[in-house]
C-alpha positions as CSV (number, residue, x, y, z in Angstrom):
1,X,0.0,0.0,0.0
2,X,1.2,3.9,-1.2
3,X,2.5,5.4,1.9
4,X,-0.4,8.5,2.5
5,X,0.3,12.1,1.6
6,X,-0.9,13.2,5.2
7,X,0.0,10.0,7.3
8,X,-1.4,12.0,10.5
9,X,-4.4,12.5,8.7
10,X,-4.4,9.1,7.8
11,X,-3.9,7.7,11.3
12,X,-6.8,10.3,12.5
13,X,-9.7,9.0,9.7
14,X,-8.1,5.3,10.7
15,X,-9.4,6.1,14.3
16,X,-12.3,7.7,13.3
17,X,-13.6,4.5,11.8
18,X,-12.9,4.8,8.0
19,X,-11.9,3.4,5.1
20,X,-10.8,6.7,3.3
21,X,-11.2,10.2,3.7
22,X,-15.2,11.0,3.4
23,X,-14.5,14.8,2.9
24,X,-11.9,15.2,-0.5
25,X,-12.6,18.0,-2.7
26,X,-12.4,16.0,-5.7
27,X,-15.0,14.8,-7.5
28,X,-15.8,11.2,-6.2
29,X,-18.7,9.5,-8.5
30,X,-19.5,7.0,-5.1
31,X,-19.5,9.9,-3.2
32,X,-22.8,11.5,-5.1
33,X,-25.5,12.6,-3.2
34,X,-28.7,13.2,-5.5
35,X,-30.6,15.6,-3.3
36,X,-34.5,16.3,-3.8
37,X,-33.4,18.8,-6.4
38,X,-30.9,17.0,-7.9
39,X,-32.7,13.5,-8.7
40,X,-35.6,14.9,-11.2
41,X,-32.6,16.8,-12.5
42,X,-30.4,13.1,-13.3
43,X,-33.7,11.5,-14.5
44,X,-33.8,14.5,-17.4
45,X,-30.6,13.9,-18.0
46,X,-31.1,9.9,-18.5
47,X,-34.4,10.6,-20.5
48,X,-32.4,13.1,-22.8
49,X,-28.9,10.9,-23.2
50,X,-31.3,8.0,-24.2
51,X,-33.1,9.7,-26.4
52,X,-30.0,9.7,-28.6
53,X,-30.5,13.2,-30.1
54,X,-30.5,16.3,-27.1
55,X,-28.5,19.2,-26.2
56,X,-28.7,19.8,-22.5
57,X,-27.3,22.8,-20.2
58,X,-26.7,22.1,-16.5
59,X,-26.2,25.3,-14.9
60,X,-24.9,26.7,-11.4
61,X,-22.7,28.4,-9.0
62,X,-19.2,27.2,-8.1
63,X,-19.9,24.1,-5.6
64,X,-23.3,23.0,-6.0
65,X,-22.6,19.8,-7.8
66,X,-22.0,20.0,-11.6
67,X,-19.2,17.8,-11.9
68,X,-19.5,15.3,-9.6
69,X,-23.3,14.9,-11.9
70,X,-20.7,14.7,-14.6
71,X,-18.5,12.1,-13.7
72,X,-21.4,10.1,-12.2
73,X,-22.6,10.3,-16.2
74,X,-20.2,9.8,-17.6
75,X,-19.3,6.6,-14.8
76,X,-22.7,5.6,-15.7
77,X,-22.3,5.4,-19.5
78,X,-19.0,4.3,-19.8
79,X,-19.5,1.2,-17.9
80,X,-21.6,0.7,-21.1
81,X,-19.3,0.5,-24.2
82,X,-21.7,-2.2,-25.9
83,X,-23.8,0.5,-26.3
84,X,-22.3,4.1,-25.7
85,X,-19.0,5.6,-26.5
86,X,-18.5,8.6,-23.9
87,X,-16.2,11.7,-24.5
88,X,-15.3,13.5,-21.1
89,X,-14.1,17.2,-21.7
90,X,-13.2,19.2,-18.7
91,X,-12.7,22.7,-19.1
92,X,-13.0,22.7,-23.1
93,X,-11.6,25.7,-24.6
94,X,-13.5,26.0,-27.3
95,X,-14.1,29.2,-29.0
96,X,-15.3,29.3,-32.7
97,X,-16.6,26.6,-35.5
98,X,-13.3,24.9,-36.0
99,X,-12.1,24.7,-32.2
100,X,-15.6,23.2,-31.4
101,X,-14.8,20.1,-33.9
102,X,-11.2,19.7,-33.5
103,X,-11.5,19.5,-29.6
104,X,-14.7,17.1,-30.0
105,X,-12.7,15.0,-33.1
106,X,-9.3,14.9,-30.4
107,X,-11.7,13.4,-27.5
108,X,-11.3,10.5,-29.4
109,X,-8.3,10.8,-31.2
110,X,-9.3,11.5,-34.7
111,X,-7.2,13.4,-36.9
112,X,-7.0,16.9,-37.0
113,X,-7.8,18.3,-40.4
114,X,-7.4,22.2,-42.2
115,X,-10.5,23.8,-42.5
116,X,-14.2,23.6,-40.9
117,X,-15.7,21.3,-43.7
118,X,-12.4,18.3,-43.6
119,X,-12.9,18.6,-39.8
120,X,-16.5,18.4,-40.0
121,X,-16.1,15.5,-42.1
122,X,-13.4,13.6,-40.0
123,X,-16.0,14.2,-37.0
124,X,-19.3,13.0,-38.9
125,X,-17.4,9.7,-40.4
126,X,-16.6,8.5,-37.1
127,X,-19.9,9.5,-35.5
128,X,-21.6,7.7,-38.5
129,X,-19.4,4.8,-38.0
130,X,-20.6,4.3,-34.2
131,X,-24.2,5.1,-35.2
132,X,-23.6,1.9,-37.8
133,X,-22.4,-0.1,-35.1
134,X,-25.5,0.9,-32.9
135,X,-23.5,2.8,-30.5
136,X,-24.4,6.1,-29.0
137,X,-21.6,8.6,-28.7
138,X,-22.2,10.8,-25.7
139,X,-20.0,14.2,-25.0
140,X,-19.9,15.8,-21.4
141,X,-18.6,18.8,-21.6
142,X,-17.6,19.9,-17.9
143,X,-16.9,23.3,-16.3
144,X,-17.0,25.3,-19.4
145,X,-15.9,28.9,-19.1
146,X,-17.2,32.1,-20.7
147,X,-15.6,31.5,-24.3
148,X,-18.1,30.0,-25.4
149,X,-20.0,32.1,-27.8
150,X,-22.7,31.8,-30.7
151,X,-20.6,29.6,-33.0
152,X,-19.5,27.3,-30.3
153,X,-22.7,26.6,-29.8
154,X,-24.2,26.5,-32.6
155,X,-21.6,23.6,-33.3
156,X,-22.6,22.0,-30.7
157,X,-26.0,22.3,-31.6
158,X,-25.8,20.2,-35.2
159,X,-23.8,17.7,-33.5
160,X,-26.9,17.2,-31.2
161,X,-29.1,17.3,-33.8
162,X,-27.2,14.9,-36.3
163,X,-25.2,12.7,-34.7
164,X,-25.0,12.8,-30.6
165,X,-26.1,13.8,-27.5
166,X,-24.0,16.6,-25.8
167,X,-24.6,17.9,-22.1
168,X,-22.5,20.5,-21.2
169,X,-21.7,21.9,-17.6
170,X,-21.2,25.5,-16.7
171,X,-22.2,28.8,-14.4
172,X,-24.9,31.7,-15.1
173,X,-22.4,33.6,-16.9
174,X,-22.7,30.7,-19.8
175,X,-26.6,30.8,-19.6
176,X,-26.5,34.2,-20.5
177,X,-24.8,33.8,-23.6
178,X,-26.8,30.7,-24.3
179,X,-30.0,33.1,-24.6
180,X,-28.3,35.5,-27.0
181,X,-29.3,32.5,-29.5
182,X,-32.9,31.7,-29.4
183,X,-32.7,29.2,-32.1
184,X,-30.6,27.1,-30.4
185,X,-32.0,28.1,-26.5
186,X,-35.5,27.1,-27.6
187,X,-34.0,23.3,-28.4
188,X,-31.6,23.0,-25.7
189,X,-33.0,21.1,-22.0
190,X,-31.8,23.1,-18.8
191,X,-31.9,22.9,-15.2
192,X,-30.2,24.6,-12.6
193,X,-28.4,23.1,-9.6
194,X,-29.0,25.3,-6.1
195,X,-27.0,24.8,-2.9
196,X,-28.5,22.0,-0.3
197,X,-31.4,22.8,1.8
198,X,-31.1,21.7,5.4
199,X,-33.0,18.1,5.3
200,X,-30.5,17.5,2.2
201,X,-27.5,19.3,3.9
202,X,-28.0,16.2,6.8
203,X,-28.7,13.4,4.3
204,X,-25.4,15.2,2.2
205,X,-22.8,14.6,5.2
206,X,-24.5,11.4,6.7
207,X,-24.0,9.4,3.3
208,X,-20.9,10.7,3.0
209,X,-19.4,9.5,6.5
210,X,-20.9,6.3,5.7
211,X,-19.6,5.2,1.9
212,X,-16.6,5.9,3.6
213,X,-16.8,3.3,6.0
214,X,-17.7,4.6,9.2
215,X,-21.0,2.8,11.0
216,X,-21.9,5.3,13.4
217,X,-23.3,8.9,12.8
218,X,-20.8,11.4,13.6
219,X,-21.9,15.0,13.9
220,X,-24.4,16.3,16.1
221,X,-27.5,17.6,14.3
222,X,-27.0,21.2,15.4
223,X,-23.5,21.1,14.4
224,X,-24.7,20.5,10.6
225,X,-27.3,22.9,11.2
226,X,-24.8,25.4,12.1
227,X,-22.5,24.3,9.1
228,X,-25.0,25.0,6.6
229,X,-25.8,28.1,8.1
230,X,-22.6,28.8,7.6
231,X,-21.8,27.9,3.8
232,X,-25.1,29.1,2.7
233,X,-25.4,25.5,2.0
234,X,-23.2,24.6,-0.5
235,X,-22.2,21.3,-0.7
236,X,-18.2,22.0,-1.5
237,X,-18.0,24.5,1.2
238,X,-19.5,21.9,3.3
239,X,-17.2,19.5,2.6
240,X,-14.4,21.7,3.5
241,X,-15.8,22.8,6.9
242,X,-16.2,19.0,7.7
243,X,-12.9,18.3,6.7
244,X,-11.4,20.4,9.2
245,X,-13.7,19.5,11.5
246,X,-12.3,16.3,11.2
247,X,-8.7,18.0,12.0
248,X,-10.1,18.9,15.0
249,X,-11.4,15.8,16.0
250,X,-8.1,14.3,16.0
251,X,-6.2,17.4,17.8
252,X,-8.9,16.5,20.7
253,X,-8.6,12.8,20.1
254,X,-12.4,12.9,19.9
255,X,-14.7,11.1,17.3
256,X,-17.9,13.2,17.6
257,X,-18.4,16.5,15.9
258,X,-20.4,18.6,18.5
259,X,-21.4,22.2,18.2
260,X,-18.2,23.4,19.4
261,X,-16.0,21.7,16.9
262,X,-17.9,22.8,14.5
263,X,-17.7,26.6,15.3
264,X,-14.1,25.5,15.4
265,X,-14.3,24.4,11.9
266,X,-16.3,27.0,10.4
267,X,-14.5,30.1,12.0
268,X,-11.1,28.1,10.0
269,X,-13.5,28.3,6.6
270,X,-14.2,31.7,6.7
271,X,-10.6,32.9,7.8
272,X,-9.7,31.3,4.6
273,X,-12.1,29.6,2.8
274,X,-10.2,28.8,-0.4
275,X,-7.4,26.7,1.3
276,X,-8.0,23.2,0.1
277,X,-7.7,20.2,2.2
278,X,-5.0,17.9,1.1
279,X,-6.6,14.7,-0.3
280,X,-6.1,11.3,1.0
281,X,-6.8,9.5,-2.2
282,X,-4.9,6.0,-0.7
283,X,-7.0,3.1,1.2
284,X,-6.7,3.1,5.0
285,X,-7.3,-0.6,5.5
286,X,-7.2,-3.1,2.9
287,X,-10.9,-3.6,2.5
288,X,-12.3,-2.0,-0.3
289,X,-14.8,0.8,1.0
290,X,-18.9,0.2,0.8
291,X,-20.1,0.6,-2.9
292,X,-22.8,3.5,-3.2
293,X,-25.7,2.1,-4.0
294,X,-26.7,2.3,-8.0
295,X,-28.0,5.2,-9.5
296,X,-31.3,4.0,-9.9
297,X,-31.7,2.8,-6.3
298,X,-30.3,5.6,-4.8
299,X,-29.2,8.7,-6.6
300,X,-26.7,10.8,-4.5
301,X,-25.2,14.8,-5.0
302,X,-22.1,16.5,-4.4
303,X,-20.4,19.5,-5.3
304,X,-18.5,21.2,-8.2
């Protein structure tokens, strides 16, 4: 076994009853917690995927959950290469006609041709070529930026229309632009992601601690309460605060999160809440950790 990053850390979650960290920043498709908002919002997304032609637009602030949802996807579909070929693009910098296809045709390693109508080509004879084979090519498109601009999607917008589905991931600043074209807004499925409410906020922490192996609760209802207070109830800022809450745990050799630690916590988040916890990606013990439960048992959300 990889000796840990943080073995001090490692020795503290060992104690605390788990199998791995519970509260890493990075996306973590078993760590998905769909909450009330978030499931109806996954179930549009499977109806739209499967309908095999769909442009979809997930919207939301930083931290509510977009790409975790588009790992989980694209975790989902992949474990399906009978029947889907998945293309995975985080931060895509596309900006015009020809940058759309070339970074769609290099997703899956086609070759990169002069001019808008060989790339176009290259693109639609591989896409026809999977469409022959009864495959569905999928592209997620994750954390897009403010590039993107009438061409881009536009592009995006034929592919969806011809060939494959495409769901793309982004902030408000994306919608906007996005309703600047009303040919393509007025085809294109949204939804927006919103931070957790409280009932959620509870669920959010309580699966976590347990797909990461611990069997007993382990923060105080009024501590969470007073967490998500705190973040305004947004699932990554959460999962910072209960990450140092965990730090504190093991400076007081404690294993309950009570109101106090989690002041403790918080007041650490807002002195400086863009310091990042350093992941412990490795395996404490040598038993794999629980399995979340499928997606259509039990969807999950996180953050993103």
């Amino acid at each position: 076994m990889a000796i840990p990053r943080d073995p001090y850390r490692s020795v503290v979650l060992g104690n605390l009853g788990f199998l791995e960290d519970p509260f890493r920043w990075a996306p973590d498709p078993r760590f998905l917690y769909l909450s009330s908002q978030h499931r109806p919002i996954m179930n549009q997304l499977h109806r739209a995927i499967e309908s095999e032609r769909c442009l979809a637009f997930i919207e939301g602030e930083r931290g509510v959950g977009k790409s975790v949802i588009a790992r989980r996807l694209e975790s989902y579909y992949g474990a399906r290469p009978n029947e889907y070929r998945v293309s995975f693009i985080h931060q895509p910098n596309f900006d015009s006609y020809y940058s759309t296809l070339l970074g769609l045709s290099k997703s899956f390693v086609l070759k990169r041709r002069k001019g808008i109508p060989n790339q176009r080509a290259e693109l639609e004879k591989f896409l026809s070529a999977e469409i022959g084979m009864g495959k569905v090519v999928l592209f997620i498109l994750d954390d897009v930026g403010n590039q993107f601009n009438r061409e881009v999607f536009e592009e995006l917008d034929w592919v969806s229309r011809e060939y494959a589905p495409v769901v793309i991931f982004g902030g408000p600043e994306i919608s906007k632009i996005l309703h600047r074209i009303p040919d393509v807004l007025e085809r294109t499925s949204r939804a927006t992601l919103l931070p957790f409410s409280l009932d959620d906020a509870v669920e959010f922490i309580e699966f976590r601690v347990m797909v990461a192996g611990r069997k007993t609760p382990m923060f105080a209802k009024d501590a969470i309460e007073y967490i998500w207070e705190s973040t305004k109830g947004n699932p990554k800022d959460m999962v910072v605060v209960c990450g140092r809450a965990i730090n504190e745990l093991g400076a007081r050799d404690e294993d309950f999160v009570t109101m106090d630690i989690a002041e403790v916590a918080v007041e650490s988040y807002l002195s400086s809440p863009l310091v990042a916890i350093e992941p412990v990606t490795e395996i404490i013990q040598s038993a794999a950790s629980p399995e979340a439960e499928t997606l259509e048992e039990t969807p999950s959300n996180e953050y993103a």
